[in-house]
C-alpha positions as CSV (number, residue, x, y, z in Angstrom):
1,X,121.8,170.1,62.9
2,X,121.2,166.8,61.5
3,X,125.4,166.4,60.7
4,X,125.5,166.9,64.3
5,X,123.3,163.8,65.1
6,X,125.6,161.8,62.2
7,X,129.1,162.7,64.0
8,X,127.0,161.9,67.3
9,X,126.5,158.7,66.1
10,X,129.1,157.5,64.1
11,X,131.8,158.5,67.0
12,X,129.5,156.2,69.4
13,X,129.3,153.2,67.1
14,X,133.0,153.5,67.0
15,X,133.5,153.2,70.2
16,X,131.0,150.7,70.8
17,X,133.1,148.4,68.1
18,X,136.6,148.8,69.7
19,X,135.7,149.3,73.4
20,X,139.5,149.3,73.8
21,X,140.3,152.5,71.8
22,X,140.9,154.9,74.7
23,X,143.8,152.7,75.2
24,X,145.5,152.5,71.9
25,X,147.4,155.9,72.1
26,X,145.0,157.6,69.5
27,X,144.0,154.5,67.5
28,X,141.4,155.4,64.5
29,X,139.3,152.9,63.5
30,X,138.5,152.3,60.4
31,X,137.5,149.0,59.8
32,X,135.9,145.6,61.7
33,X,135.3,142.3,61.1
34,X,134.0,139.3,63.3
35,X,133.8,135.9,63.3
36,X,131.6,135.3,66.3
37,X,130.4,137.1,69.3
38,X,133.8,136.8,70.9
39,X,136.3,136.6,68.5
40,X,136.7,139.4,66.0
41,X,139.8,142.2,64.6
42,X,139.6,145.6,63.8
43,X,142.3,148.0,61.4
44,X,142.6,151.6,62.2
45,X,145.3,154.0,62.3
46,X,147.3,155.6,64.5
47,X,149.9,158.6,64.8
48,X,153.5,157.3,63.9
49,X,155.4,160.6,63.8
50,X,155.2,163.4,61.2
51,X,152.0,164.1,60.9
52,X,151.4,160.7,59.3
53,X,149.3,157.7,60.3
54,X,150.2,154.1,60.4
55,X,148.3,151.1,60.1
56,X,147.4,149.0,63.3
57,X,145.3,145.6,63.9
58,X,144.0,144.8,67.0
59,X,142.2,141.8,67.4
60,X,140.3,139.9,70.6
61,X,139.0,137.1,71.7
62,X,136.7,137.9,74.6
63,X,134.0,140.2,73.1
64,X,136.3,143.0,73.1
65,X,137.0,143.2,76.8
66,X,141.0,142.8,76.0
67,X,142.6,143.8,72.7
68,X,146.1,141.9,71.2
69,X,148.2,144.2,68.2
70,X,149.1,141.8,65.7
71,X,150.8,142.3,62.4
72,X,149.5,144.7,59.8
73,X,150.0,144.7,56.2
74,X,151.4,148.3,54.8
75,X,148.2,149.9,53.6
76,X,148.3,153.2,53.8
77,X,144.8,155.9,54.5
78,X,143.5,156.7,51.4
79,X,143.3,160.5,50.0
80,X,140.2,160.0,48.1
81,X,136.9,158.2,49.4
82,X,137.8,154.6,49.6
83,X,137.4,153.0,53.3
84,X,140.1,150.6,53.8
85,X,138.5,147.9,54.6
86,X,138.9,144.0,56.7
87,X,137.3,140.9,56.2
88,X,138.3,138.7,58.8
89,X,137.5,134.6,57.5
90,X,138.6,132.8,60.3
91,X,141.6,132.9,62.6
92,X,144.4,131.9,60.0
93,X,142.9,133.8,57.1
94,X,141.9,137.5,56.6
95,X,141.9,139.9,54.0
96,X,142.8,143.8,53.6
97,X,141.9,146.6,50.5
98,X,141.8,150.1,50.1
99,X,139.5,149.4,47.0
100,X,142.7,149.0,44.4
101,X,145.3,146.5,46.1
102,X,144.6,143.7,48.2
103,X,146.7,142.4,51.2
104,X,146.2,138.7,52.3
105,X,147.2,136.5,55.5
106,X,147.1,133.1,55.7
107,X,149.0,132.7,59.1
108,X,147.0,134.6,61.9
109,X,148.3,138.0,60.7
110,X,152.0,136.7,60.8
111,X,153.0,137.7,57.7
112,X,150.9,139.4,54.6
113,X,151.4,139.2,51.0
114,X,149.8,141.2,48.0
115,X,147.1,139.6,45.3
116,X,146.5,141.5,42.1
117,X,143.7,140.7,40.0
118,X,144.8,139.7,36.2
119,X,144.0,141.8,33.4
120,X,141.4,143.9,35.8
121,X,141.2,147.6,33.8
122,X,142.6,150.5,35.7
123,X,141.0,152.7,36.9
124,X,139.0,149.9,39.0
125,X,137.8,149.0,42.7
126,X,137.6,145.7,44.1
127,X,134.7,145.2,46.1
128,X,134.2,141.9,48.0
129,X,136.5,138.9,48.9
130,X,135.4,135.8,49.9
131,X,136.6,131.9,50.8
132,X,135.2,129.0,49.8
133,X,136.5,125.1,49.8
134,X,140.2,126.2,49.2
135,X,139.9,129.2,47.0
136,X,140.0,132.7,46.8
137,X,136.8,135.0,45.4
138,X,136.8,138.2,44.6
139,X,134.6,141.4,42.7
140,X,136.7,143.7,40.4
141,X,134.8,146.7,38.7
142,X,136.7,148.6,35.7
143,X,135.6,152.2,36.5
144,X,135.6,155.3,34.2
145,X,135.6,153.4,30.6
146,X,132.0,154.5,29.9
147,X,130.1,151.3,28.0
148,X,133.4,149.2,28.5
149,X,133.1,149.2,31.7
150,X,132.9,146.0,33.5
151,X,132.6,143.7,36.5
152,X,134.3,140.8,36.6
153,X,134.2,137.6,39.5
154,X,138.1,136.4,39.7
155,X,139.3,133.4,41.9
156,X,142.5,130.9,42.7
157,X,143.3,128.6,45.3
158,X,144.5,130.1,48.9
159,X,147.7,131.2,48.7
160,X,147.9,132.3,45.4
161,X,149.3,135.9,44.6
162,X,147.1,136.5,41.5
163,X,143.4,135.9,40.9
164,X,142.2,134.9,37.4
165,X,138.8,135.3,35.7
166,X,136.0,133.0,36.2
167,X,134.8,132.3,32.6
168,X,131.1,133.5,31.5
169,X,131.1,135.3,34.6
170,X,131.7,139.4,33.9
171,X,128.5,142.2,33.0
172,X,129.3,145.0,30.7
173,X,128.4,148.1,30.8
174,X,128.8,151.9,31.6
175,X,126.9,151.0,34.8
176,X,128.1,147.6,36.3
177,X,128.2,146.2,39.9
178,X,128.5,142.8,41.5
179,X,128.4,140.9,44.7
180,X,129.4,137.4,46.0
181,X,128.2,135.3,49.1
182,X,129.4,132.3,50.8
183,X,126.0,130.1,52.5
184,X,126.9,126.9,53.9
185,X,129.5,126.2,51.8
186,X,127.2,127.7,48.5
187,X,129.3,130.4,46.7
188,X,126.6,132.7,45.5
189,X,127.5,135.6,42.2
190,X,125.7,138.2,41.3
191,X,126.6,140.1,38.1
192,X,124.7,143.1,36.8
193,X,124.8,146.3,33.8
194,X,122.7,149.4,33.5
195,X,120.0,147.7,35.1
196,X,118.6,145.4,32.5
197,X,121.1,142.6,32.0
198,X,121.8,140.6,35.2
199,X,123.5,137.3,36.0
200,X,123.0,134.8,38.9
201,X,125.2,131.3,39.5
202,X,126.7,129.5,42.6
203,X,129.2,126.7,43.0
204,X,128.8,123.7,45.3
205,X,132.6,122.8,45.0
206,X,134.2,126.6,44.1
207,X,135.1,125.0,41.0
208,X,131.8,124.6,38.7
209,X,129.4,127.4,38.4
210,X,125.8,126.5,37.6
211,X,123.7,129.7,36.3
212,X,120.1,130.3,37.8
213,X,117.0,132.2,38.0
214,X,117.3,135.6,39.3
215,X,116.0,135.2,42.8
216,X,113.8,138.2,42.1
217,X,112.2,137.6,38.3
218,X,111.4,139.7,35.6
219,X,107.7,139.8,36.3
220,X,108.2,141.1,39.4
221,X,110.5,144.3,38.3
222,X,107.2,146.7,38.4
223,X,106.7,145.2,42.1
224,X,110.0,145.7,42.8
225,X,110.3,149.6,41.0
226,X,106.9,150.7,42.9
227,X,108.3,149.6,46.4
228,X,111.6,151.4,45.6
229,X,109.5,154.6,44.4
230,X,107.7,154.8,47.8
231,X,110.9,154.0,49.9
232,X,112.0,157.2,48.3
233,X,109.5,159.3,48.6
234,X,109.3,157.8,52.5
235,X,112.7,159.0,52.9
236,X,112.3,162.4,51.2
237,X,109.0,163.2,53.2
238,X,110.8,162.1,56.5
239,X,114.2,164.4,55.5
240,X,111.7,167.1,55.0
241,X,109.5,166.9,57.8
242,X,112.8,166.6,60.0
243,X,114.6,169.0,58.2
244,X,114.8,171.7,61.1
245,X,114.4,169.2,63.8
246,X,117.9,169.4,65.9
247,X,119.0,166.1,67.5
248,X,119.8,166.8,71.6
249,X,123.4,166.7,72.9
250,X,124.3,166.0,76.4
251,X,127.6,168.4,76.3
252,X,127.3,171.6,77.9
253,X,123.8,171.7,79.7
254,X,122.1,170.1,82.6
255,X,121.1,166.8,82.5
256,X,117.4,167.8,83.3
257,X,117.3,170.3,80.1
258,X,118.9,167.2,78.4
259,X,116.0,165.2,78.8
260,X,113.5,167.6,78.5
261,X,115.0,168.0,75.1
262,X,115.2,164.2,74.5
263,X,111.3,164.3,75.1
264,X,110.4,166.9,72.8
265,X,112.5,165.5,70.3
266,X,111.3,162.0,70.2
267,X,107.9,163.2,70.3
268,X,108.3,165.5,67.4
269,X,110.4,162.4,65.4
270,X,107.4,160.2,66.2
271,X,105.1,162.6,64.8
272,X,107.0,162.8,61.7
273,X,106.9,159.1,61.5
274,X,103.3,159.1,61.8
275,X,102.8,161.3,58.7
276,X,105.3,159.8,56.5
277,X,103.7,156.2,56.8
278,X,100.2,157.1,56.9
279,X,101.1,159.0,53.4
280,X,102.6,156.0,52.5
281,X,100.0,153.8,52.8
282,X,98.0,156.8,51.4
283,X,99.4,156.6,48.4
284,X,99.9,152.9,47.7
285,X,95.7,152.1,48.4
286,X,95.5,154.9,46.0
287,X,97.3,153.1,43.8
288,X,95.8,149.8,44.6
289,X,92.6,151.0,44.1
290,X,93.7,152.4,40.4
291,X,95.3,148.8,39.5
292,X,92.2,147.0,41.0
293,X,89.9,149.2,38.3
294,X,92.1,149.1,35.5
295,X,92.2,145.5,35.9
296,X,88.7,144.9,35.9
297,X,88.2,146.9,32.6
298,X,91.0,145.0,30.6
299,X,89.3,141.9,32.2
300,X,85.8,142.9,30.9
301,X,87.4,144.2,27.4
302,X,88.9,140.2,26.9
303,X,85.5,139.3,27.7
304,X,83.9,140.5,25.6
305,X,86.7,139.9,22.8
């Protein structure tokens, strides 16, 4: 069963990210964040009596190889779908949300202090946080509010227990989503509603925001649209050509049946790899071929006009 493959792989990229986890009486992970090859922290949970779970932060400074506990702020697991979540900024300042409260440090995980977002709509989920020349970013979507929804990009200096709203920079809508970046010292905001009005900026100092051209322009939307059409069909044609198609596990049976079932299965995935694209490319020098026609007879009809 393909849920099979997914808790295959999900339970080995967790253990690939905390390599010390077999040592952390039951530690859960649930979130990572790294700022190099070496030095990095991940939150998870572990069993604290009860039946309950208890937050834990592990961080390292060697790859993973050895892991240090340090101080974690009072988050508890979520009961619905949120993913509490860690962004790590460098080794004095890191950042902790279950989607609707936010936990800061700005000591190395000494001590932690909660940042609310002003005037933010509940029901709403904060999405990104960021740091940029002394201040604090972050993406707050109002949720549930139908066309006055929004998503908003709030900020203050480090340090600071509540966030305030960047003006001219919040989309409306009953469908609304966000993002913010931090290049070389260029914040970068993204603001978006019902997939029609959009809104790019960026700051050079984290103080003034200067509004731009959409990286991706109008005129290339129906670029844009067709590409995302056969993405999907791609990934429909490759669900249903693997539909039936059981991914081997090596519990339970001989390590040569094990391969011999590796081998068959990678050659019936490549296979279905093989059809999808060459229907893919099908399909779009169909289409190429109907665009390069139509062209040529609007062309001739403005010709002759």
């Amino acid at each position: 069963m393909k849920i099979r493959a997914v808790l295959a792989a999900l339970a080995g990229l967790l253990v690939l990210s905390t390599p010390a986890a077999a040592d952390q009486g039951g530690f859960l992970p649930s979130s990572t964040s790294w700022i190099s090859d070496r030095q990095g922290a991940v939150l998870g949970y572990t069993p604290c009596g009860g039946g309950n779970l208890c937050p834990k932060l592990l961080a390292t400074t060697d790859g993973g190889r050895t892991w240090k506990p340090l101080n974690a702020p009072e988050v508890k697991l979520p009961d619905n779908h949120n993913q509490v979540k860690l962004t790590v900024v460098d080794a004095r300042n890191a950042f902790v949300s279950d989607g609707t409260d936010l936990w800061a440090t700005n000591d190395g995980a000494r001590s932690w202090y909660s940042i609310t977002l002003t005037s933010l709509r509940s029901p709403y989920y904060i999405s990104k946080v960021a740091i940029a020349h002394g201040k604090v970013f972050a993406v707050g979507e109002s949720l549930f509010n139908g066309d006055e929804d929004y998503t908003q990009i709030y900020a203050a200096p480090v340090g600071a227990r509540t966030l305030q709203p960047v003006p001219g920079y919040v989309a409306k809508g009953g469908i609304n989503y966000g993002d913010i970046a931090v290049d070389n010292g260029v914040v970068q905001v993204y603001l978006g509603a019902n997939f029609a009005d959009e809104l790019y900026g960026y700051s050079t100092d984290g103080v003034h925001f200067t509004q731009a051209p959409l990286p991706c322009p109008v005129d290339m939307t129906g670029m844009l649209v067709g590409v995302a059409a056969l993405t999907a069909w791609g990934l429909y044609r490759f669900h249903s050509l693997t539909a039936n198609l059981n991914t081997p596990l090596p519990f339970g049976v001989p390590k040569e049946e094990f391969d011999r079932q590796t081998a068959v299965y990678k050659a019936k995935l490549f296979d279905a790899l093989h059809v999808e694209y060459s229907e893919i490319f099908l399909i779009t020098s169909l289409i190429c071929l109907v665009g390069a026609v139509l062209a040529l007879c609007v062309g001739r009809a403005s010709a002759r006009d």
